[in-house]
C-alpha positions in Angstrom: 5.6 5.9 25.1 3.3 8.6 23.2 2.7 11.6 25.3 -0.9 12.3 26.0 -0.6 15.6 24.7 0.0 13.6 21.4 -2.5 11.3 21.4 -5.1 14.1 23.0 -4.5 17.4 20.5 -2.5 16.0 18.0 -3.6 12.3 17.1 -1.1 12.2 14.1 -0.4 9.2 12.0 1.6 8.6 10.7 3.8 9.9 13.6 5.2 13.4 12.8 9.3 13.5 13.5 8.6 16.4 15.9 5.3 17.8 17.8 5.9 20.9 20.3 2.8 21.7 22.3 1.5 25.2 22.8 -1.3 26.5 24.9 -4.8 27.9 22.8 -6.4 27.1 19.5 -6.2 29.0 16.5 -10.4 29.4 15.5 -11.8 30.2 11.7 -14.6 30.0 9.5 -12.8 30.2 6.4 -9.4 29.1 5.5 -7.7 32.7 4.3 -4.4 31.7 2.8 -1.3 32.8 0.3 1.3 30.9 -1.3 4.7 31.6 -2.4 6.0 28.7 -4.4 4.5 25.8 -6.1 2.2 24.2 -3.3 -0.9 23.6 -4.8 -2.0 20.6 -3.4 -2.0 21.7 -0.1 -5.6 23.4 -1.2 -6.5 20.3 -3.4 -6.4 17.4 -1.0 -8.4 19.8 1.8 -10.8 19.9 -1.2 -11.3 16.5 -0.9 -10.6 15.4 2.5 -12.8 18.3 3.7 -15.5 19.6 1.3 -16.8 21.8 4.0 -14.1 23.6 4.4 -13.7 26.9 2.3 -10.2 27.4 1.4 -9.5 30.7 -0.5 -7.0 32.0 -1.8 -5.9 35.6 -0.5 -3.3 38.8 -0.8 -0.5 39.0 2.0 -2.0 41.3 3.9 -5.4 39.4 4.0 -4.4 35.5 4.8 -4.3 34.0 8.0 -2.7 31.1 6.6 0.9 31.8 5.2 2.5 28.8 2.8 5.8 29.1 1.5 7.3 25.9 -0.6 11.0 26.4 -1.3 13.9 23.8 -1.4 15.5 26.1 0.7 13.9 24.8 3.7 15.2 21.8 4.1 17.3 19.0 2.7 14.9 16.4 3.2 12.2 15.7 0.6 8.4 16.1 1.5 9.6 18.5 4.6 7.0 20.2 6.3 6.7 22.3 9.2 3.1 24.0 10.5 3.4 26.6 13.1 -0.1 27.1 14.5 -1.0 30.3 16.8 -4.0 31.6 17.6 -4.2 34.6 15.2 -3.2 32.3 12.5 -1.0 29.4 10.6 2.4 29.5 9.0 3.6 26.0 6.5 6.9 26.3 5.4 7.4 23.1 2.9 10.4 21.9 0.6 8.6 20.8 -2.0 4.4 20.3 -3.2 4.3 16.9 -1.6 5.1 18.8 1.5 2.3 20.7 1.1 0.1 17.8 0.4 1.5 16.3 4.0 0.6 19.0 5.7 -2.9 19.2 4.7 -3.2 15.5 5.7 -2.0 16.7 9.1 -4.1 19.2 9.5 -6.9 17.5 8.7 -6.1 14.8 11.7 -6.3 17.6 14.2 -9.0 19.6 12.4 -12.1 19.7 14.8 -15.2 21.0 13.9 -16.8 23.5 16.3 -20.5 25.3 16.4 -19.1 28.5 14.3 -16.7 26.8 12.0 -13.4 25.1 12.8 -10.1 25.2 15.3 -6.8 24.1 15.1 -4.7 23.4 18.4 -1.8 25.5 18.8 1.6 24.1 18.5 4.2 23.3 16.2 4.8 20.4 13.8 8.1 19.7 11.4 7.8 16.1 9.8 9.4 14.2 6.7 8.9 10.6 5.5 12.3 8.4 5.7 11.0 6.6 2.8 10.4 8.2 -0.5 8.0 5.3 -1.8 5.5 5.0 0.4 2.8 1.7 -0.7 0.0 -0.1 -0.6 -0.7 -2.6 -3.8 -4.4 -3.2 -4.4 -5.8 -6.4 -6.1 -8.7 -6.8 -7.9 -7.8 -9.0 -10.8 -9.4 -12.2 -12.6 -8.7 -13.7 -9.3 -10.6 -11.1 -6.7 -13.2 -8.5 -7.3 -12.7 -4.8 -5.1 -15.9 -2.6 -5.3 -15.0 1.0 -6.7 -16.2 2.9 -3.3 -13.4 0.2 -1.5 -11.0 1.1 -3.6 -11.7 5.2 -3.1 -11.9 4.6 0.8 -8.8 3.1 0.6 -7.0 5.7 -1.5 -8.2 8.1 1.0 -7.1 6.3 3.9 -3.5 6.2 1.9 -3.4 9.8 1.5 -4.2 10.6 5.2 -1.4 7.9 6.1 0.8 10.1 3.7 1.2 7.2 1.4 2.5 8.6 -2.5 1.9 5.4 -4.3 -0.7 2.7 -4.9 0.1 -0.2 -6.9 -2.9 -1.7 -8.9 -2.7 -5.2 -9.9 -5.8 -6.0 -12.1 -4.1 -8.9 -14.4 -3.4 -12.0 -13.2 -3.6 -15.6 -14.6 -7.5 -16.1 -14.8 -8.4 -12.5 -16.6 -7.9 -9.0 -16.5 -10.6 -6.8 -14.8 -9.7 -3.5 -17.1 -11.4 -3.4 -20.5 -8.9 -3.2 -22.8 -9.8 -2.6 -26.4 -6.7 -4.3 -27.8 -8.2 -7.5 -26.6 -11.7 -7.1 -25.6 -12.8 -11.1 -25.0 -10.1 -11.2 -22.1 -12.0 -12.6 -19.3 -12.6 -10.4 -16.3 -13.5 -11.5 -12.6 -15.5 -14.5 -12.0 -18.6 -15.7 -14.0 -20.2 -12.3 -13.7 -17.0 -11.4 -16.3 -16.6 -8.4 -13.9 -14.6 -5.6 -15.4 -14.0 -2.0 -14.8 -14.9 0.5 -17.6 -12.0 3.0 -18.4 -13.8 5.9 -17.3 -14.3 4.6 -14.1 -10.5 3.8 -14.0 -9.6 7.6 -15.3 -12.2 9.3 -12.6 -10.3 6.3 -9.9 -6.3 7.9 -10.9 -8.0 12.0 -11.2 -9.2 10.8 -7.1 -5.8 9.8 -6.5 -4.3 12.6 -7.8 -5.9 15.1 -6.2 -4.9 13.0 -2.6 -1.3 13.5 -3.9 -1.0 9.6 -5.0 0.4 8.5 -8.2 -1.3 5.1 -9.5 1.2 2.2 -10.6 -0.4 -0.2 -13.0 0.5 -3.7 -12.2 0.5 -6.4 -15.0 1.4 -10.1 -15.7 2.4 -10.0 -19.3 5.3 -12.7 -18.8 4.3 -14.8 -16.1 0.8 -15.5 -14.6 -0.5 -14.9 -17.7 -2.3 -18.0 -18.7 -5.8 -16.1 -20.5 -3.1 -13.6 -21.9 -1.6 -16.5 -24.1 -5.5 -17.9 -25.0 -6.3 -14.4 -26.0 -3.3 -13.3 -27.4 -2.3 -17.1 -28.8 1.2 -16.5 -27.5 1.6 -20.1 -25.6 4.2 -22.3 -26.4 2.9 -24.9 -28.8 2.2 -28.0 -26.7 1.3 -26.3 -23.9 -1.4 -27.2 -21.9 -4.5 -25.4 -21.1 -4.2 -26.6 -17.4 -0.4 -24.7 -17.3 0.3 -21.9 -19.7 1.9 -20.6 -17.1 4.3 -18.7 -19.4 4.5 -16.9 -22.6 6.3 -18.0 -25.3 9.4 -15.9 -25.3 11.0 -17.4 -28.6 7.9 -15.6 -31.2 7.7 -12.1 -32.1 4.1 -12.1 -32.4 4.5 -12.8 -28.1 6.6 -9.2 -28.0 3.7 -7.9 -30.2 1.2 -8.6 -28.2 2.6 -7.5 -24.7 3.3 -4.0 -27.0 -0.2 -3.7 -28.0 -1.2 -4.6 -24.0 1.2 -2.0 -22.6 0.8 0.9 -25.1 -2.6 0.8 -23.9 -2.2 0.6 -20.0 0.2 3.7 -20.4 -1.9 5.7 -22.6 -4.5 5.1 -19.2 -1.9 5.5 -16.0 -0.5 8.8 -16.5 2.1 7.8 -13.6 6.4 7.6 -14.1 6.4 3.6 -13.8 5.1 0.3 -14.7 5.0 -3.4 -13.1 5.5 -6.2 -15.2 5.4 -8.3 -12.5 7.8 -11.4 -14.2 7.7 -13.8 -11.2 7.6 -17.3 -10.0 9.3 -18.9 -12.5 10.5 -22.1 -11.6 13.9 -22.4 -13.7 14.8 -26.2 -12.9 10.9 -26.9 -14.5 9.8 -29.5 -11.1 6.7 -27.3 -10.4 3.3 -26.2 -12.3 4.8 -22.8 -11.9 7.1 -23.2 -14.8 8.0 -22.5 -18.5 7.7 -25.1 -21.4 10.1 -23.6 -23.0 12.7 -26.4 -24.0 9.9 -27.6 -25.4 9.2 -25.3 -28.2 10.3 -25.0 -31.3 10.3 -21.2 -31.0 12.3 -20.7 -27.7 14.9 -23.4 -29.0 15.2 -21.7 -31.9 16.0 -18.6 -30.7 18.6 -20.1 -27.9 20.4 -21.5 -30.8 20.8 -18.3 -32.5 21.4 -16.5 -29.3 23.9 -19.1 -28.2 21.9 -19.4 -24.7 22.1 -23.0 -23.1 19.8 -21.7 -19.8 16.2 -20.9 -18.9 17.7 -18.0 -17.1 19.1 -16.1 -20.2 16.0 -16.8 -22.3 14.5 -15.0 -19.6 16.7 -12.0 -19.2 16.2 -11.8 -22.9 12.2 -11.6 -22.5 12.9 -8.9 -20.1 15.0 -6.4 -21.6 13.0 -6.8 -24.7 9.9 -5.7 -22.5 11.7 -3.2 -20.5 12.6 -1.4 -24.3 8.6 -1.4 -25.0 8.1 0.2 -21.7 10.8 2.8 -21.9 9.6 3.3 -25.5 6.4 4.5 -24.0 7.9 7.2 -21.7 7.7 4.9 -18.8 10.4 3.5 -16.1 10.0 -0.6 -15.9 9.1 -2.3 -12.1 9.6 -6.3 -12.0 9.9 -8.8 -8.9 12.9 -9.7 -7.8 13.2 -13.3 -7.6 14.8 -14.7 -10.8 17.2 -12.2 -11.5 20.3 -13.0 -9.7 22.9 -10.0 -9.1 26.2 -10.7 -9.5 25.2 -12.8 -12.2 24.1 -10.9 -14.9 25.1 -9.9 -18.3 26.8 -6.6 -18.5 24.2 -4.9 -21.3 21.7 -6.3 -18.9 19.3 -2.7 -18.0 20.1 -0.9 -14.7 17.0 1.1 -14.9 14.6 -1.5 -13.7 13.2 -0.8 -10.5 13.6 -4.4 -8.6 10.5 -4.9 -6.3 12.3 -7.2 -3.5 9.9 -10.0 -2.4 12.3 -13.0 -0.9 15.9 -14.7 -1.1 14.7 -17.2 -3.6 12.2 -19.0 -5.5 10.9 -21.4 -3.4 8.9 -23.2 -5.7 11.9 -24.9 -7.4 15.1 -26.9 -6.3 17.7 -24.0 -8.2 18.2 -22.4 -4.6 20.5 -19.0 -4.3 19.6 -18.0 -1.2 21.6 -14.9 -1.7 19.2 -12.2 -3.4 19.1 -9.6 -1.1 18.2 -5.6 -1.6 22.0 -5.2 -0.5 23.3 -7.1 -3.7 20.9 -5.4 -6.1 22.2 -2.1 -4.9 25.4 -2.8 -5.5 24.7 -3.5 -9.3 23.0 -1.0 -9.6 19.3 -1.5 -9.2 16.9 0.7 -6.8 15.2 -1.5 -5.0 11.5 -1.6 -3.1 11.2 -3.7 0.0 8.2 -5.9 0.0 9.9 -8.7 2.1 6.9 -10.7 2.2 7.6 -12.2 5.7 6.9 -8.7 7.1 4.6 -6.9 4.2 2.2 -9.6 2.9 -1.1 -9.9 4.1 -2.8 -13.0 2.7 -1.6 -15.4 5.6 -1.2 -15.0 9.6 2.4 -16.3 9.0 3.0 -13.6 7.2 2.8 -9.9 8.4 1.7 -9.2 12.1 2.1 -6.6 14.7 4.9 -7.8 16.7 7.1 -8.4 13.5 5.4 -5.1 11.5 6.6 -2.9 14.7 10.0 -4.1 14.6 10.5 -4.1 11.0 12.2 -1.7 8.4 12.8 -1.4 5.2 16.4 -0.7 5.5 17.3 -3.1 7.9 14.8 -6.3 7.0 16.4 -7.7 5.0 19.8 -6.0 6.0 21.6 -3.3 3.5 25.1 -1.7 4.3 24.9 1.6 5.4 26.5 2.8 2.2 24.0 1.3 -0.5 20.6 2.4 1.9 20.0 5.2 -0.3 19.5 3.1 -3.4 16.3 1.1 -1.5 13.4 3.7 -2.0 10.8 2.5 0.4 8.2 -0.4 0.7 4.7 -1.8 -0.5 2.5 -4.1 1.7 0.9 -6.5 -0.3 -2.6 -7.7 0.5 -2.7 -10.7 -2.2 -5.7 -12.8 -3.4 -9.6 -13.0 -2.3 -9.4 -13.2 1.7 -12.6 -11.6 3.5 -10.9 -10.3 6.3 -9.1 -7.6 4.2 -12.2 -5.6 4.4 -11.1 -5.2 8.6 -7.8 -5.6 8.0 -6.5 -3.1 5.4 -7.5 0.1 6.7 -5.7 -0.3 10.1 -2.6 -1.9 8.3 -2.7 1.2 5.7 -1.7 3.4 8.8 0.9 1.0 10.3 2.7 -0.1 7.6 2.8 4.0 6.7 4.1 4.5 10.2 7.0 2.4 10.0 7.9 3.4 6.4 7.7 7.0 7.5 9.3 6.4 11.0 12.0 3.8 9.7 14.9 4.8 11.9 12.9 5.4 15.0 12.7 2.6 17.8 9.1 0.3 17.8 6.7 2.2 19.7 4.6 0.0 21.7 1.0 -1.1 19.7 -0.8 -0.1 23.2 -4.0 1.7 24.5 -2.8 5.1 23.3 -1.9 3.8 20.2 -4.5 2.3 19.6 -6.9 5.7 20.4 -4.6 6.8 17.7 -5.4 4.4 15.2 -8.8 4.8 15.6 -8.5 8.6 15.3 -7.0 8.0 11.9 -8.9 4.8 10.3 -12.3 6.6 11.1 -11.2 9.7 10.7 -11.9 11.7 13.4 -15.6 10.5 13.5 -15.6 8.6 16.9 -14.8 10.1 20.6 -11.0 10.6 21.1 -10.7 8.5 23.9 -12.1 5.6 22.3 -10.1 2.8 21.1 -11.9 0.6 18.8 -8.8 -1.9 18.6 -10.1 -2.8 22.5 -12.6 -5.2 20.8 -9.8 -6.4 18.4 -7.1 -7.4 21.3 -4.6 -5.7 19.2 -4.0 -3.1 16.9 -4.7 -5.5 13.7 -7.4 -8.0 13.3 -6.0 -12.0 12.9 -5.1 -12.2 9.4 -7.4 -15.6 8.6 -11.4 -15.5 7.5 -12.3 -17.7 10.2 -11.6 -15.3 13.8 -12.5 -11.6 14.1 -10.3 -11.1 17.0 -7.7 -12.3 19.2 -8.7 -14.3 21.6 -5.8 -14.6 23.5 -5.7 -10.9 24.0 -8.5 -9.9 24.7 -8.6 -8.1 27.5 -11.3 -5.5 27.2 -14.2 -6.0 29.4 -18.3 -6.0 29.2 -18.3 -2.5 29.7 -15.9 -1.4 27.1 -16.8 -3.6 24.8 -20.5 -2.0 25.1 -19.4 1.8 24.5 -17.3 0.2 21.6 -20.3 -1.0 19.8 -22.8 1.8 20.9 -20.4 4.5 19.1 -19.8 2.2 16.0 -23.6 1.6 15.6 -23.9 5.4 16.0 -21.4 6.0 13.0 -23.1 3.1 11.1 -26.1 5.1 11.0 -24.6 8.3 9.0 -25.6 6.9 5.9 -24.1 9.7 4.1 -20.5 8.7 5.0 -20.8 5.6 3.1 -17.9 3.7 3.5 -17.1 4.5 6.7 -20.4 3.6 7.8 -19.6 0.4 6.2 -16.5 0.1 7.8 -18.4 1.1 11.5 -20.5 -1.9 10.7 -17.7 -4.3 10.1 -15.9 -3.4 13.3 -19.4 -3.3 14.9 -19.5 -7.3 14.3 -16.1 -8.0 15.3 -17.1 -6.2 18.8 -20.3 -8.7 18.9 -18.2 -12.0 18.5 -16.1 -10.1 21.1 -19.1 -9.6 23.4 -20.2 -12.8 23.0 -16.6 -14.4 23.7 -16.3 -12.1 26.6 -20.2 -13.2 28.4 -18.8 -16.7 27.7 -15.9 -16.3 30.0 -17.5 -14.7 32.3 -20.4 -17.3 32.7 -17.7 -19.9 32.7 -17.4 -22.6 35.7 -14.0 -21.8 37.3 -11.5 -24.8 36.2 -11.4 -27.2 39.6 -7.8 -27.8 41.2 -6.6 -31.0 40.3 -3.5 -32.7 41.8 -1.1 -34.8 39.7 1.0 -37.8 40.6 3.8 -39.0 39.7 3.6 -42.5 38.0 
């Protein structure tokens, strides 16, 4: 259970490893502090998560706010540890992203008072189990995001002290980034929706100042069916209604993908890049599939290569596009599901990052059913955990609460103890055009964070508490702190399906509640200038009015009438 001193003075999340309660509040109008060490973004993020809030930099003597970043302090990465008293603050941090942690929690238990600001008294030490901490975004020639989503949800990452957001904005029906190398690529819908690259540079200098690095996700092997009509890099005899797959057997195809890449890195300033490579069905029974011993091209070069298998022309196509992304300074991400460890060829690249999605490719009848993070360890991958029974989003038999809180991303799927350290962390994955990601995504930003950052610590239960805690952090502080907005929901994430707002078999709130609930909301809906959170106070202000109106219902029901049954 979370102690009410928790949930009261410090509504965290996610949960810090360690919270020590101490009486008083440390009060200031200005934030007076010195550094020793690199810690930088402590100030930055404030800057943005705050704009009210004068940080200055000060001598010794001078600052009532003392940050020290050393790797002394600690053995754990992204360490932190805030001492609060009421004459002042001491952060001790191992590294800048420790500092950039500690502003986000300080910012959850920042309260804003008549003469300037307060800070409850107490200590705080935290780390994040996880080093990759993620939420992937799409908004590709298959879904449209607005920019000022796409901002409230990078914010909402950095105060869940996520690192990492993936960006997938190239999928088979377009690419919704114009890129000069092939400008005709179609974009999003009819409108031909795309972003401008200053609107993409001002979207990764955002992140960065939150202390997130942007991972640029792209389809230039599979899923890439306007890539090959724009590029012409199809097999011959393809058809327009598959193109599923580039033609890996031309050298114009590696060309191309070059020209794509160079471009995307020159624009993500961040250590990695997804090439996605998924779906492929290798035994060719499904749309999802290559036409490759079909082409003159990909026959060719499986002669010359001596290759009698879709797999190895595949494993060719990769490790000739992991060499273009290495060429351009960058470390190569791909999903997991058609390379098979154990199985590989010894020159084969270790230095992919595989991005674990399931055992096996479902689509097609070559089962394995034995690709799991454990065996990609052991030959030597690092490995991200995006089991999609527990991390995607798009379907209600996908992620939920009850399997969220019990899941982690050592232990689902299972890794020996002695290759956990090679499985860097895990991405939820909010796929396709679905309209309840606008209610959805901000509350599963914070739990998905929790248990990422809280992997080795036993489920804590999704209950009232919690859910005043969620609240606390999805709206930022903005709404009373006993009020739990999640009441209206019936649990701590809305159903993951277009058609129902909220659970109806758990709701339990009543009238009353449910009244306050949607009084506050509309009160928050009003600040205009908060923008997206006003937006967001409107769309949880409409799931509390189909709530209402469930609730009335009930209550105006006819009681059932006892009936007795017989037998025969």
């Amino acid at each position: 259970m979370l102690s009410r001193a928790y949930t009261e003075r410090f509504p965290i999340l996610p949960r810090p490893k360690r919270i020590a309660p101490a009486e008083g509040c440390f009060t200031f109008q200005k934030l007076r502090i010195f550094t020793v060490g690199e810690g930088d973004r402590f100030a930055r993020i404030l800057k943005v998560l705050v704009p009210s809030l004068v940080v200055e930099p000060t001598g010794r003597d001078d600052a009532d706010a003392v940050l020290s970043v050393a790797t002394v302090f600690s053995a754990k990465n992204e360490f932190c540890a805030i001492r609060i008293r009421v004459d002042g603050i001491e952060i001790r941090c191992r590294d800048n992203a420790g500092a950039r942690n500690a502003a986000a929690i300080l910012f959850q238990i920042l309260q804003k008072t008549e003469n300037g600001w307060c800070l409850p008294c107490g200590v705080i030490e935290d780390y994040p189990d996880a080093s990759y901490r993620s939420m992937m975004l799409e908004s590709s020639g298959r879904c449209w995001l607005p920019m000022e989503r796409i901002y409230l949800y990078l914010r909402q990452m950095a105060l869940a002290r996520m690192n990492v957001m993936q960006f997938h904005f190239m999928e088979g029906p377009g690419c919704t980034i114009q890129l000069d190398c092939y400008p005709d690529w179609h974009g999003y819908g009819a409108e031909n929706l795309k972003y401008t690259k200053d609107e993409i540079r001002a979207m990764i200098a955002y992140a960065g100042e939150l202390g997130i690095s942007i991972t640029p996700f792209v389809e230039v092997l599979s899923h890439s069916q306007t890539f090959n009509k724009v590029a012409d890099i199809a097999c011959p005899g393809d058809t327009d209604e598959h193109m599923f797959a580039v033609c890996v057997g031309q050298e114009k195809t590696y060309k191309a993908i070059e020209r794509v890449l160079a471009e995307v890195a020159e624009l993500f300033p961040g250590p990695v890049l997804h090439i996605g490579a998924d779906e492929y069905d290798m035994s060719a029974v499904s749309p999802f599939t290559v036409h490759w011993d079909k082409c003159p091209h990909c026959r060719t070069l499986s002669q010359k290569m001596g290759y009698t298998t879709y797999r190895e022309l595949f494993m060719h196509a990769v490790e000739r596009v992991n060499r273009i992304v290495n060429g351009l300074g960058k470390v190569s991400m791909m999903w997991n599901a058609d390379i098979k460890p154990g199985n590989l060829p010894a020159d084969f690249p270790r230095n992919i990052v595989m991005h674990y999605y399931r055992c096996d490719n479902i689509l097609g009848k070559e089962k394995h059913f034995d690709l799991w993070p454990n065996g990609y360890v052991e030959n030597g991958f690092a490995v991200l955990n995006s089991h999609h029974h527990q991390t995607y989003m798009d379907l209600p038999k996908y992620m939920n609460t009850e399997k969220l809180n019990n899941w982690s991303y050592l232990a689902d799927p299972g890794t020996a103890p002695e290759n956990r350290a090679g499985v860097i962390g895990g991405c939820c994955c909010p796929w396709e055009d679905f309209l309840h990601f606008e209610r959805t995504i901000p509350p599963a930003i914070f739990l998905f964070a929790d248990r990422l950052h809280n992997a080795e610590s036993a489920p804590v239960p999704y209950d009232t508490d919690y859910g005043r805690l969620l609240t606390h952090a999805v709206f930022e502080g903005k709404l009373p702190a006993d009020l739990n907005v999640f009441e209206a929901v019936g649990d701590v994430l809305p159903p993951l399906v277009d058609t129902a707002t909220f659970h109806t078999k758990r709701m339990v709130a009543s009238e009353k509640t449910l009244l306050r609930i949607q009084s506050e909301l509309n009160t928050l809906k009003a600040r205009k200038e908060l923008t997206s959170l006003a937006r967001l106070a409107e769309v949880y202000g409409n799931i509390t009015a189909d709530a209402l109106s469930y609730v009335k219902t009930q209550m105006n029901a006819e009681p059932l009438k006892e009936t007795v049954e017989f037998d025969g």
